[in-house]
C-alpha positions as CSV (number, residue, x, y, z in Angstrom):
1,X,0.0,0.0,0.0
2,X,1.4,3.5,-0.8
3,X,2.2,5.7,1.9
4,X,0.5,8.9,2.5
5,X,3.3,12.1,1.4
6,X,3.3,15.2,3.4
7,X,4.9,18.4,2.1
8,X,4.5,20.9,5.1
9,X,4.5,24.7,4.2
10,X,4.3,24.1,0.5
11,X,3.0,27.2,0.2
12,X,5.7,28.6,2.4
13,X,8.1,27.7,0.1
14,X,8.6,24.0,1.7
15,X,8.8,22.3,-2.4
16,X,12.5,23.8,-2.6
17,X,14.0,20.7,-0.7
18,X,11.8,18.4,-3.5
19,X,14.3,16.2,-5.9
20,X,13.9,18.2,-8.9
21,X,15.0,16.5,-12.5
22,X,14.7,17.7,-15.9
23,X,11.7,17.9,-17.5
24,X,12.1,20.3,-20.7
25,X,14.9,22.9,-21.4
26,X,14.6,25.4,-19.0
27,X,11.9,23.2,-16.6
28,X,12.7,20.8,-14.1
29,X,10.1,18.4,-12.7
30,X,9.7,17.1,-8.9
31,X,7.2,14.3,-9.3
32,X,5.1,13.7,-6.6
33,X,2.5,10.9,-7.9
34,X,2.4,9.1,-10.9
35,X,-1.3,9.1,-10.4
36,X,-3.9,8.7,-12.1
37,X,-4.4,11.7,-11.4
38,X,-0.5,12.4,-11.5
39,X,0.8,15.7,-9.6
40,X,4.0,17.2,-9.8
41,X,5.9,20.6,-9.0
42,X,7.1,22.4,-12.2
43,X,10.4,24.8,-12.0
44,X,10.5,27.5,-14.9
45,X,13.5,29.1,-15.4
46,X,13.0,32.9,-16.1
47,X,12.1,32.4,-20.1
48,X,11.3,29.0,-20.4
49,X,8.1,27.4,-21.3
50,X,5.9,24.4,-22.5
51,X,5.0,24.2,-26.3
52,X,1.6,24.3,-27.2
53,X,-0.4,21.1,-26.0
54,X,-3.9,19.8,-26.0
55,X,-5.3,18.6,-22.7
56,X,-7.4,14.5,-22.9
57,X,-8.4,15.3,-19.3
58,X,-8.9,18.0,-16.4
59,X,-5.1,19.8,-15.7
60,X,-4.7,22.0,-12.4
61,X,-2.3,24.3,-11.7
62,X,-1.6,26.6,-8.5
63,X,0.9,29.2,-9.2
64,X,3.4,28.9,-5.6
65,X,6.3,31.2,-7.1
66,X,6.2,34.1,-9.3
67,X,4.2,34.1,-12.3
68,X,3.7,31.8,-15.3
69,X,1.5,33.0,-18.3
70,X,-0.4,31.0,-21.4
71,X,-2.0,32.2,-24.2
72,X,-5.2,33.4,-22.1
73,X,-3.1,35.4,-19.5
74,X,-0.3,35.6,-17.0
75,X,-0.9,33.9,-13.5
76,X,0.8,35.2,-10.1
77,X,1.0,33.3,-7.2
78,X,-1.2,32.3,-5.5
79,X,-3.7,31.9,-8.8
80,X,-5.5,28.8,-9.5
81,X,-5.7,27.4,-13.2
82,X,-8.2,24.9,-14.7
83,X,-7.8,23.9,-17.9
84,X,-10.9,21.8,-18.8
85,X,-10.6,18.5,-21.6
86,X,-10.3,19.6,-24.8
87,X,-8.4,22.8,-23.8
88,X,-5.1,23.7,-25.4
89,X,-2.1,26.5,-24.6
90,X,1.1,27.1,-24.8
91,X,3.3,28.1,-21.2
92,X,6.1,30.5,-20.3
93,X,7.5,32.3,-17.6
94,X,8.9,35.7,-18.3
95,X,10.6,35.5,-14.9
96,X,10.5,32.4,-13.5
97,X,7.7,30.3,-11.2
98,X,7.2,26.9,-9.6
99,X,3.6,25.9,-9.7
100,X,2.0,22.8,-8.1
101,X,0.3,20.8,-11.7
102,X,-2.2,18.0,-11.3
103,X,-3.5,16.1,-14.3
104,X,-5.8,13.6,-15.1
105,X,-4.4,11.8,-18.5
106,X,-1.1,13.0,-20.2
107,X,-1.0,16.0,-22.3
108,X,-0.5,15.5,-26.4
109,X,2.4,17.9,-27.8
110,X,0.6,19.5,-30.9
111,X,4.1,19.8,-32.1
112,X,3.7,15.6,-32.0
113,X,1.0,15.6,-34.2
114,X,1.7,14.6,-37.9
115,X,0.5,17.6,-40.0
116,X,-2.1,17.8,-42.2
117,X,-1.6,17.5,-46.0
C-alpha cells in the first residue's frame, strides 16, 4: 500500500527541498504521484516554457512562485488554473515560477501531431 506524502509549508516555500529533475529545457520536474491523477511541481527558469499542447483530461495548476503565463493570460501566485478536456495552450514564464500541476491523463504535444496534407 502507498504511503501517505506530506509536504509541510508548500505554500511557504517548503517544495525547494523536492528532488527536482529535468523535465524540458529550461523546466525541471519534482514528481510527486504518478497518479492517475499524477501531480507534480514544475520549475520555470525565467524564459522557459511548455510548447503548445492539447489537454485529454482535467489539468490544475496553482501558481506557488512568481508568475507563469499562457495564451489566455499571465498567473501570479497564488492563482488557480483549470484547464478543462479539450483545452489547449502554450506556457512560459517571463521571470521564472514553480507551480503545483495536477492532471488527469497525459498531455499530447501538438508539435507531436503529424501535419495535415
Amino acid at each position: 500500500m502507498p504511503e501517505p506524502l506530506h509536504l509541510p509549508d508548500l505554500l511557504s516555500g517548503g517544495w525547494r527541498d523536492a528532488p527536482f529533475a529535468p523535465f524540458r529545457e529550461g523546466v525541471d520536474i519534482a514528481r510527486l504521484h504518478d497518479g492517475p491523477p499524477a501531480v507534480a511541481l514544475l520549475r520555470y527558469a525565467p524564459g522557459a516554457g511548455v510548447p503548445a499542447h492539447y489537454h485529454r483530461g482535467l489539468e490544475t495548476i496553482l501558481v506557488l512562485e512568481g508568475t507563469q503565463s499562457d495564451d489566455r493570460g499571465t498567473y501570479a501566485e497564488g492563482a488557480l488554473i483549470l484547464n478543462p478536456e479539450g483545452t489547449s495552450h502554450r506556457v512560459w514564464s517571463d521571470d521564472g515560477c514553480v507551480v503545483l500541476i495536477q492532471w488527469t491523463l497525459p498531455v499530447e504535444f501538438l508539435s507531436d501531431r503529424p501535419q495535415d496534407t
